[in-house]
MDAnalysis code that builds the backbone (N, CA, C; Angstrom):
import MDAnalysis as mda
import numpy as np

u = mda.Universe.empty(540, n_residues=180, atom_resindex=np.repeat(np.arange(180), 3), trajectory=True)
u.add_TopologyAttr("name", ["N", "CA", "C"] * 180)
u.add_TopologyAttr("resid", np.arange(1, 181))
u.add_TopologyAttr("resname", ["UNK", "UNK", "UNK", "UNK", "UNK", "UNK", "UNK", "UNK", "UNK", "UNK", "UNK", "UNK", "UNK", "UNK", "UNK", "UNK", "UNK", "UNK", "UNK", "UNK", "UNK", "UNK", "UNK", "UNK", "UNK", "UNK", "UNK", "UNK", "UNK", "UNK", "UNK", "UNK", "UNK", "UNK", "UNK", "UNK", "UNK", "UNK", "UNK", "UNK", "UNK", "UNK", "UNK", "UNK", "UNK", "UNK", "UNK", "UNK", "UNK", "UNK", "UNK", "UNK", "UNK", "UNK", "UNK", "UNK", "UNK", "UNK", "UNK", "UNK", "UNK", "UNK", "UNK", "UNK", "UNK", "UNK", "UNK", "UNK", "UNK", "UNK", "UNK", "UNK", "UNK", "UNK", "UNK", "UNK", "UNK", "UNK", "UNK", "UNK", "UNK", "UNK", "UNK", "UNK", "UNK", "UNK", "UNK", "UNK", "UNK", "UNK", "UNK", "UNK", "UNK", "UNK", "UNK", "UNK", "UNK", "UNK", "UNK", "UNK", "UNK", "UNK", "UNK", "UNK", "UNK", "UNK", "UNK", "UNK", "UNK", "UNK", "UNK", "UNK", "UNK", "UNK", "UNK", "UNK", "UNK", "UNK", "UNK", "UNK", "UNK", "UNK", "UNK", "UNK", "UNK", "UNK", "UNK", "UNK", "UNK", "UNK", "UNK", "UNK", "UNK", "UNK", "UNK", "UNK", "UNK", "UNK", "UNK", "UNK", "UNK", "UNK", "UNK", "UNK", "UNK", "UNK", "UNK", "UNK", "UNK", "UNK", "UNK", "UNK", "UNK", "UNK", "UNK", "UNK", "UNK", "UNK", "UNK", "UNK", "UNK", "UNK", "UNK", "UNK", "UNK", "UNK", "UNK", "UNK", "UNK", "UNK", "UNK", "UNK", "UNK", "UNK", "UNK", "UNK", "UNK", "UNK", "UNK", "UNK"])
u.atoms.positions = np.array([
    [52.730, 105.378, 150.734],
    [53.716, 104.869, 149.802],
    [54.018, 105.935, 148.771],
    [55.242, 106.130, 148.423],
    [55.669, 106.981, 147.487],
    [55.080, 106.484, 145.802],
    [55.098, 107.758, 145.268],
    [54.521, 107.402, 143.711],
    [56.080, 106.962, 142.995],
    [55.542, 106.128, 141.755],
    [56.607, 105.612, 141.201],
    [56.238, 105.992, 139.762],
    [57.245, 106.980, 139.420],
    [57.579, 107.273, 138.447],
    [58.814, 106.768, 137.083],
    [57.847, 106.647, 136.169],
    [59.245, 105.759, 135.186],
    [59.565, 107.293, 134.391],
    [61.165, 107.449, 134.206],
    [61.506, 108.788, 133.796],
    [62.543, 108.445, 132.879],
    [62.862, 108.733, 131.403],
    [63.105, 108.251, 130.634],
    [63.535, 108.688, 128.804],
    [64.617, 108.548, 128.779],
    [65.083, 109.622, 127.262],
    [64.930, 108.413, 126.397],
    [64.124, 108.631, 125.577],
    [64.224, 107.621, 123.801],
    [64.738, 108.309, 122.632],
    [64.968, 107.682, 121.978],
    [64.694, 107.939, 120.440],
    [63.555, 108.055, 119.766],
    [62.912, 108.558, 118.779],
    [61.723, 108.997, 117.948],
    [61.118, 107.673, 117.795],
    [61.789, 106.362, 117.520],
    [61.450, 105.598, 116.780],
    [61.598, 104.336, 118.748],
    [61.539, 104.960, 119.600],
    [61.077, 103.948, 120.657],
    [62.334, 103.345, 121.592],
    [63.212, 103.784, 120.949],
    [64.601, 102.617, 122.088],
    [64.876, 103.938, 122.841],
    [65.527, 103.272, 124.301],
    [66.179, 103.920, 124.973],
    [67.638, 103.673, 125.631],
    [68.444, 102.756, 124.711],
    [69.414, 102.500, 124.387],
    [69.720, 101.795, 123.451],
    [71.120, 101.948, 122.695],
    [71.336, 101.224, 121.318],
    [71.501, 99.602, 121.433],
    [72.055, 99.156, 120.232],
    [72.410, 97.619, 121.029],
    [73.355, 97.548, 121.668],
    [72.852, 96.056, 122.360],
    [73.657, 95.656, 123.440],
    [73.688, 96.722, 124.594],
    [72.779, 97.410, 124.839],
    [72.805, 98.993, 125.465],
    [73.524, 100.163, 125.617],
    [74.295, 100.216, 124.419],
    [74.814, 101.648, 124.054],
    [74.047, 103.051, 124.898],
    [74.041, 103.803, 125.387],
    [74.363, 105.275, 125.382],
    [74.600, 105.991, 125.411],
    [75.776, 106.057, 124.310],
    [76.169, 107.158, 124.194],
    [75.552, 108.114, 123.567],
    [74.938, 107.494, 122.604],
    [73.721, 108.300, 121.595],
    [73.181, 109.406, 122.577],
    [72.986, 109.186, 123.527],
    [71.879, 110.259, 124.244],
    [72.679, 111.431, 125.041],
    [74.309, 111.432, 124.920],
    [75.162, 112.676, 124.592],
    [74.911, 113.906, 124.255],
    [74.541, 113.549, 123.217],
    [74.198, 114.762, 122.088],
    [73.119, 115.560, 122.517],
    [71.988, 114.669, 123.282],
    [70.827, 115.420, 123.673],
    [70.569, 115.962, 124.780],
    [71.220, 116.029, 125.561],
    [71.675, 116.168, 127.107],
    [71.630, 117.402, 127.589],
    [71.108, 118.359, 126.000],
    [71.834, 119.656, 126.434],
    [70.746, 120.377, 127.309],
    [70.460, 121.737, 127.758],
    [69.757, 122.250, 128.325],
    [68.048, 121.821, 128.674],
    [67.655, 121.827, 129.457],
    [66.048, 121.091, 129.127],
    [65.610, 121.590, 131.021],
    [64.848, 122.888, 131.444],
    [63.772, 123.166, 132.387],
    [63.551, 121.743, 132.903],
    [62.867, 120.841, 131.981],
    [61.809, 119.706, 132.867],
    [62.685, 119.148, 133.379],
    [63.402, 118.670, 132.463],
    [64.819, 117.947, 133.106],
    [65.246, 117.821, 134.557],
    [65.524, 118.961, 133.767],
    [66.669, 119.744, 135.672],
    [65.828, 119.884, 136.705],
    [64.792, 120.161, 136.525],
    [63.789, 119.743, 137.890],
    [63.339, 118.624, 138.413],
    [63.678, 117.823, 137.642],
    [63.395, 116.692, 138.199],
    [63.579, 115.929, 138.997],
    [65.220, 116.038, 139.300],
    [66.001, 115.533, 140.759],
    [65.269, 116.185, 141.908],
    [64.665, 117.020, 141.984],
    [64.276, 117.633, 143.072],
    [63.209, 116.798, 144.186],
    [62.616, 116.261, 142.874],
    [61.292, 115.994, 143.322],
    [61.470, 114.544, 143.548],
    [62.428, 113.957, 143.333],
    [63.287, 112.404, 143.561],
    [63.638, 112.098, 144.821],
    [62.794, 111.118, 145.635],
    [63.198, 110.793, 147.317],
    [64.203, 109.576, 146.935],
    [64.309, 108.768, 145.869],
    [64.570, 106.982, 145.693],
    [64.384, 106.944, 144.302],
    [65.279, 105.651, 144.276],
    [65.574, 105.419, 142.447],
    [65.295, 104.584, 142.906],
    [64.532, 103.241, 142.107],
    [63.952, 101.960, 141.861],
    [64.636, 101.550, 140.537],
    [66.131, 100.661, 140.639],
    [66.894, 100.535, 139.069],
    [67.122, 99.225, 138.633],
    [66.970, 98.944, 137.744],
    [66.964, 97.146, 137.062],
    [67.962, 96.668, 136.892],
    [68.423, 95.524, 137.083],
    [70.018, 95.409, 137.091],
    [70.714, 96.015, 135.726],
    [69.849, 95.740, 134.622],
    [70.642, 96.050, 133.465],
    [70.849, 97.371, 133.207],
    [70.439, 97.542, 133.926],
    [70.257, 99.599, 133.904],
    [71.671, 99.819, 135.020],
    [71.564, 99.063, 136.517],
    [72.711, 99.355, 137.404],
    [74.212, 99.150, 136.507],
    [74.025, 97.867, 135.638],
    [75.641, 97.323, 135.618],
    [75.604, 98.077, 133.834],
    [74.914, 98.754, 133.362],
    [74.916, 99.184, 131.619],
    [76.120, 100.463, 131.532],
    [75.658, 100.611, 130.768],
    [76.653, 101.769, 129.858],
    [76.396, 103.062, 130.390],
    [77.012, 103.982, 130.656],
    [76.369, 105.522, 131.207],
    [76.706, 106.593, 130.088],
    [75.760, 107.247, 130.047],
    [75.737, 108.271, 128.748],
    [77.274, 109.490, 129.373],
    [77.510, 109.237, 130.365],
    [78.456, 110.331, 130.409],
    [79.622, 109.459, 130.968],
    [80.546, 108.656, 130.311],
    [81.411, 107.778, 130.202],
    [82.542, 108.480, 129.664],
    [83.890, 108.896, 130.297],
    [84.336, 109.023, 130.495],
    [84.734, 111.058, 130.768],
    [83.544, 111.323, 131.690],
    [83.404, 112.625, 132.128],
    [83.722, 112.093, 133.816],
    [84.947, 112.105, 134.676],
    [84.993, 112.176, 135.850],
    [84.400, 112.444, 136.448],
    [83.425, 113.481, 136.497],
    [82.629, 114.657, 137.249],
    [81.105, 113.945, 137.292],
    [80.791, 113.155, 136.595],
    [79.674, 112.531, 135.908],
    [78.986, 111.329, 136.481],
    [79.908, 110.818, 135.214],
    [80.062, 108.422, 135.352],
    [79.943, 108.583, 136.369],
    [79.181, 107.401, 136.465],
    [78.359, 106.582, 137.158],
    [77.524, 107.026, 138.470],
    [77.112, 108.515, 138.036],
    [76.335, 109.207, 139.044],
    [75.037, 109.431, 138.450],
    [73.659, 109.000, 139.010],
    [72.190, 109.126, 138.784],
    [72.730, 111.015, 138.501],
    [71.588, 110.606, 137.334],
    [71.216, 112.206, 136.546],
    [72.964, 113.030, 136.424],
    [73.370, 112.477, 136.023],
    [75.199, 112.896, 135.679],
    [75.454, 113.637, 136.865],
    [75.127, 113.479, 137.789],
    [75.595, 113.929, 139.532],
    [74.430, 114.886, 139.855],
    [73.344, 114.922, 139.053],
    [72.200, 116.469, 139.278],
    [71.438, 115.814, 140.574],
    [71.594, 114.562, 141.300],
    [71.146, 113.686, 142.243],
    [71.714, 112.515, 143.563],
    [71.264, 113.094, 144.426],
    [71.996, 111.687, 145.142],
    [71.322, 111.029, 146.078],
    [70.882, 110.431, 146.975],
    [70.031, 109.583, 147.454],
    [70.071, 107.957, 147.541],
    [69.175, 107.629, 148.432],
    [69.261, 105.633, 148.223],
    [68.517, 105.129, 146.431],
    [69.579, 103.997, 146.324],
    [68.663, 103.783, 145.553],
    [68.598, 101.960, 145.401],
    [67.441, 101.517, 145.165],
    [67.081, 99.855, 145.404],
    [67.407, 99.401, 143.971],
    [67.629, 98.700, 143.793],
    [68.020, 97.711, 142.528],
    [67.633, 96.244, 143.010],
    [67.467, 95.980, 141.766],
    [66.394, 94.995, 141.613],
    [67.311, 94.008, 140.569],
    [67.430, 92.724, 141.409],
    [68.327, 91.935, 140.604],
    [68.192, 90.733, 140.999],
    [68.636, 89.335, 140.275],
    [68.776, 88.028, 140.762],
    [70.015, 87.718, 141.709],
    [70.987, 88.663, 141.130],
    [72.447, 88.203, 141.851],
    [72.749, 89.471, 142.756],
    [72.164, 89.341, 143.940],
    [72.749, 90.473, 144.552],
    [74.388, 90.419, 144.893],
    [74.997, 91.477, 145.101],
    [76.670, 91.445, 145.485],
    [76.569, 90.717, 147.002],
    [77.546, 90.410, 147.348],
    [77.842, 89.785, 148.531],
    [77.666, 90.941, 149.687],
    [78.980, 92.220, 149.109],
    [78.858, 93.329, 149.802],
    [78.410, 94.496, 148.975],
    [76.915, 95.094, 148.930],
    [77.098, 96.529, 148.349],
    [77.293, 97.679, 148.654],
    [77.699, 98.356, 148.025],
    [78.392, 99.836, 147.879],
    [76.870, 100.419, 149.000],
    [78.037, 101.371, 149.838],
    [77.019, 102.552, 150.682],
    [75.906, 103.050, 149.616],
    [74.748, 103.177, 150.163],
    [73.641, 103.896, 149.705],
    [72.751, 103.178, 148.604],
    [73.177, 101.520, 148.467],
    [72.473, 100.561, 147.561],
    [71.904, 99.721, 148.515],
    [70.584, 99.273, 148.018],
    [69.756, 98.515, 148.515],
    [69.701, 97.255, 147.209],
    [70.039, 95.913, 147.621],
    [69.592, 95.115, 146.471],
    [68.364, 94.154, 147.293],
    [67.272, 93.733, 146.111],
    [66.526, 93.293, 146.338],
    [66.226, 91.963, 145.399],
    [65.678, 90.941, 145.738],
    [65.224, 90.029, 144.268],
    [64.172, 89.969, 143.670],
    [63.574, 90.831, 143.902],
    [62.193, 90.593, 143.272],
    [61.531, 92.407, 143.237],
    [60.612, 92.765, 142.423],
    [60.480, 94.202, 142.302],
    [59.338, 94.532, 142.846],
    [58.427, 93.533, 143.527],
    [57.388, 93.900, 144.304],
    [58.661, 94.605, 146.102],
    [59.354, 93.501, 146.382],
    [60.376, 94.109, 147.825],
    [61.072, 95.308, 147.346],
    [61.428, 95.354, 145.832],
    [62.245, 96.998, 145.307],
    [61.226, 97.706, 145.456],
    [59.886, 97.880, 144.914],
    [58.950, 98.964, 145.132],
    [58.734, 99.558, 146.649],
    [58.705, 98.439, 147.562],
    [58.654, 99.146, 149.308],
    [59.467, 99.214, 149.670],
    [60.937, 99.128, 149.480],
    [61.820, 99.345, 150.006],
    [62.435, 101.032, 149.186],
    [61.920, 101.038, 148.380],
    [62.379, 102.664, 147.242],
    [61.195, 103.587, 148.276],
    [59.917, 103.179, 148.297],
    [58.909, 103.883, 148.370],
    [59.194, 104.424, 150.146],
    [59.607, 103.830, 150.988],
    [59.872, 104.018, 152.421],
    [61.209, 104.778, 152.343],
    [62.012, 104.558, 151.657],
    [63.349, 105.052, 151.474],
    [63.336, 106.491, 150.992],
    [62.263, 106.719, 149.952],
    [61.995, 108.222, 149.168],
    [60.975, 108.899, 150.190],
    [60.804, 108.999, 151.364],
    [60.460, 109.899, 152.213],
    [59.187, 110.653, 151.655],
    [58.470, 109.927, 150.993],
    [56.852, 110.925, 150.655],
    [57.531, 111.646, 149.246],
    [58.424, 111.557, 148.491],
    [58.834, 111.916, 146.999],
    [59.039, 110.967, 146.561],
    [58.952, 111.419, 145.060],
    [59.092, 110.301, 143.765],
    [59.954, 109.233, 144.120],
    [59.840, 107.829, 143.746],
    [60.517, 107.023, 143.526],
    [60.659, 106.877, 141.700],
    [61.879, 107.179, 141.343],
    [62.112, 107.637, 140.059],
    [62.430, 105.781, 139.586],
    [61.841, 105.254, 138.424],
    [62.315, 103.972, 137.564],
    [63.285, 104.015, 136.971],
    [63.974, 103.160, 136.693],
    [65.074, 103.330, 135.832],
    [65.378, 101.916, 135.365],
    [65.362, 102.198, 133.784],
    [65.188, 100.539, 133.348],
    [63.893, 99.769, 132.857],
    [63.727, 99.701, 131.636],
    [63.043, 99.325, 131.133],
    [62.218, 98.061, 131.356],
    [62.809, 96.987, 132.013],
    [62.100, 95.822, 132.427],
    [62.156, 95.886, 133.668],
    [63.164, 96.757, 134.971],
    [61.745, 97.021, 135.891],
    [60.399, 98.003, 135.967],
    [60.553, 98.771, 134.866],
    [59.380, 99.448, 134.528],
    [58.108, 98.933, 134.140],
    [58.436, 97.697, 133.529],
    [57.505, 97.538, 132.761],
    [56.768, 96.229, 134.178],
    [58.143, 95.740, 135.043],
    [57.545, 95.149, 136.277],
    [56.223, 95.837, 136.840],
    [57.009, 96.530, 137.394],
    [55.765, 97.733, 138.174],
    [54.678, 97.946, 137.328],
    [54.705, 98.128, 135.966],
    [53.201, 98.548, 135.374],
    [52.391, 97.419, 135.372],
    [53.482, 95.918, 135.106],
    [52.191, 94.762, 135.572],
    [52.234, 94.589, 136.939],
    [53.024, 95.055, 137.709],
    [52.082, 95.169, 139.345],
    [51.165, 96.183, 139.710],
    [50.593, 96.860, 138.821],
    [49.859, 98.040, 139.110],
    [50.256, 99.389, 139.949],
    [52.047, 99.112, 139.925],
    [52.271, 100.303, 140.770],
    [52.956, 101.204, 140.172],
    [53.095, 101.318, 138.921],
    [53.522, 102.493, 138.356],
    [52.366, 103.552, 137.863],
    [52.648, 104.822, 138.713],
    [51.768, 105.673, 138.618],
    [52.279, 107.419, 137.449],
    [53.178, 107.149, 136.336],
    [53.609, 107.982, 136.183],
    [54.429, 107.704, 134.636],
    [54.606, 108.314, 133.592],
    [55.503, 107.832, 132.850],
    [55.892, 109.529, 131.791],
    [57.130, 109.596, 132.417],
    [57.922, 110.980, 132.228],
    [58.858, 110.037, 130.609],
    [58.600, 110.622, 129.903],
    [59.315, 110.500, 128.197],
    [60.013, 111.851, 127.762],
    [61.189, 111.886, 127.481],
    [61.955, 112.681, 126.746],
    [62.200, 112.453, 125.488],
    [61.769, 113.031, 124.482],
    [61.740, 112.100, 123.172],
    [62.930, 113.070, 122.315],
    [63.784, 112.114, 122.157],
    [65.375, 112.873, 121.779],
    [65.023, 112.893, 119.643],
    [65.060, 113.770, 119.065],
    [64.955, 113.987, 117.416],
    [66.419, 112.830, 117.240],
    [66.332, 111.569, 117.222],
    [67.319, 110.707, 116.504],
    [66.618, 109.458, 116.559],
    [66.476, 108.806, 115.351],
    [66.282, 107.534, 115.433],
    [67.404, 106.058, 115.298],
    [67.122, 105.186, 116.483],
    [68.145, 104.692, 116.617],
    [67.937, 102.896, 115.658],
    [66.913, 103.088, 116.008],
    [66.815, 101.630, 114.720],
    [66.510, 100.358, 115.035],
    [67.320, 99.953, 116.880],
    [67.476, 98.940, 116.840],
    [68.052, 99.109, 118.869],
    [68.085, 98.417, 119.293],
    [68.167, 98.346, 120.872],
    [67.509, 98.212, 121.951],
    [67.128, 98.557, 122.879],
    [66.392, 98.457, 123.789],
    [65.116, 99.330, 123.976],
    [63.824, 98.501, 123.670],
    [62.570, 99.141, 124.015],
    [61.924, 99.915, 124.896],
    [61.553, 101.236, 124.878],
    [61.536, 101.847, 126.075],
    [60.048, 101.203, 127.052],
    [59.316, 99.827, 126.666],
    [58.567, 98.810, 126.776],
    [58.449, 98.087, 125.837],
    [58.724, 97.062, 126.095],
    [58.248, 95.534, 125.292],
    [57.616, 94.873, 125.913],
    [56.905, 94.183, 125.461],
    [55.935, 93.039, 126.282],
    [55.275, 92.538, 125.049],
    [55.500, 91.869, 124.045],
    [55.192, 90.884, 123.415],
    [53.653, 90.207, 123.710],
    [52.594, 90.614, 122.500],
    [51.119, 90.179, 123.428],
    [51.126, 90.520, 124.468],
    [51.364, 91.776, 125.047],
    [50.710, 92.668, 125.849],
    [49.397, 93.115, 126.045],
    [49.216, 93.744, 126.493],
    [47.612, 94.576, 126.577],
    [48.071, 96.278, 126.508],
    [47.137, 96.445, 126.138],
    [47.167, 98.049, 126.182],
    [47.092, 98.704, 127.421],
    [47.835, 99.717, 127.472],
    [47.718, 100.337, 128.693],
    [47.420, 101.749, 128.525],
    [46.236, 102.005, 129.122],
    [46.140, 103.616, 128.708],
    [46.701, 104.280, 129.606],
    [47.102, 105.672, 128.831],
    [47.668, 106.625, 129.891],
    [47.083, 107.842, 129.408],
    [46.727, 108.878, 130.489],
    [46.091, 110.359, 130.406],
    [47.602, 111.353, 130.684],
    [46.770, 112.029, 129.387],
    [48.194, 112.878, 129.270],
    [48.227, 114.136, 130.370],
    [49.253, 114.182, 130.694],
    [49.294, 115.822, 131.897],
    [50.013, 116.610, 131.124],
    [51.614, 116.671, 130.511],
    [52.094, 117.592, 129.918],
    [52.858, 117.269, 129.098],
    [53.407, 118.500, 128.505],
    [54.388, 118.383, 127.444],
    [55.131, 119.548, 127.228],
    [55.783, 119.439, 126.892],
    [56.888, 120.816, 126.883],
    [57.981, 120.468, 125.275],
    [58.830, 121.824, 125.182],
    [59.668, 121.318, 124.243],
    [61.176, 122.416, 124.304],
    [62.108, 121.504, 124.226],
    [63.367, 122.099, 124.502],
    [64.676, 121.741, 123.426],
    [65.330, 122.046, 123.262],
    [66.201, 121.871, 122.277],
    [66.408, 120.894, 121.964],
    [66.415, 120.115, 123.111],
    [67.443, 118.774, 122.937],
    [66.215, 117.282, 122.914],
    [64.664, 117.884, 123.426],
    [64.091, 116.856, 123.512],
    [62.595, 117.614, 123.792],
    [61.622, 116.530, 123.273],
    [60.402, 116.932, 123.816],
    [60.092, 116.016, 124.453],
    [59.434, 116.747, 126.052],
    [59.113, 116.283, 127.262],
    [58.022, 115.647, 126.859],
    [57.180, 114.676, 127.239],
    [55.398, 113.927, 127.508],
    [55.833, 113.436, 129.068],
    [54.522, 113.500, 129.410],
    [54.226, 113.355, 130.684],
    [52.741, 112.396, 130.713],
    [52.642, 111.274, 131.435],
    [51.293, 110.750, 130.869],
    [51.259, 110.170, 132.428],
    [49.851, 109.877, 133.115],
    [49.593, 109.301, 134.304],
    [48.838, 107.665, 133.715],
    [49.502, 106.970, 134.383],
    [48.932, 105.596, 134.050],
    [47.372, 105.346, 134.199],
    [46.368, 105.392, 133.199],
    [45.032, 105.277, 133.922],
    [44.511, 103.911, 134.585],
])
């Protein structure tokens, strides 16, 4: 089974989109970044939450861009994870209802590479199914105040994570932590 990685730009202060899920905010930070750009590489499958499939895209109204995983730096299957699947979906989408069938259907689909997360509440799925093995943070210098948690879980438990790396680039500092 492929590893599942949650990969992910915030703000200083924890959101990873504004309200109502704004991002445009994360524009500004977009700019050059090594970890970044390597990262599609290592991407077999996206595992994406509906609110993440049908949300806002940070590169909205760039032709070349919208509505392409990693502003087009990627292409591949990717499973989404939703209550209402479409009747008919678009070539190269997999919908699923539940995120235990999104995790094996991303993980068989990503060919022995990352199955990249996307989306905050299927992320946080997978970490209470024990199958998120990975949590890639870009931490953008802006605080946004108010929007979407890059995890919530309300009376949660702690989850430790061992750190692997960190880096730092103009636009963001990388953390890298393995779920222990």
């Amino acid at each position: 089974m492929g590893k599942l990685l949650y990969s992910v730009s915030m703000s200083l202060d924890g959101f990873i989109a504004g309200p109502g899920g704004d991002m445009s905010w994360l524009t500004a930070h977009l700019g050059p970044n090594p970890e970044a750009e390597a990262l599609p590489a290592t991407i077999g499958a996206l595992l994406v939450g509906a609110r993440t499939f049908r949300g806002d895209d940070p590169h909205r109204g760039d032709a070349d861009r919208e509505g392409k995983a990693f502003g087009g730096g990627w292409e591949g299957p990717q499973v989404v994870v939703t209550h209402r699947p479409p009747a008919r979906p678009a070539a190269g989408l997999v919908f699923v209802t539940d995120v235990v069938a999104g995790i094996a259907a991303a993980s068989e689909a990503a060919g022995g590479k990352w199955v990249n997360v996307l989306g905050a509440d299927v992320a946080r799925q997978c970490l209470e199914a024990g199958a998120l093995d990975e949590i890639l943070v870009f931490v953008a210098p802006v605080l946004l105040g108010d929007g979407v948690r890059v995890f919530a879980h309300p009376g949660g438990t702690n989850v430790r994570l061992e750190r692997i790396a960190t880096a730092d680039a103009p636009g963001a500092t990388m953390l890298r932590y393995r779920v222990a």
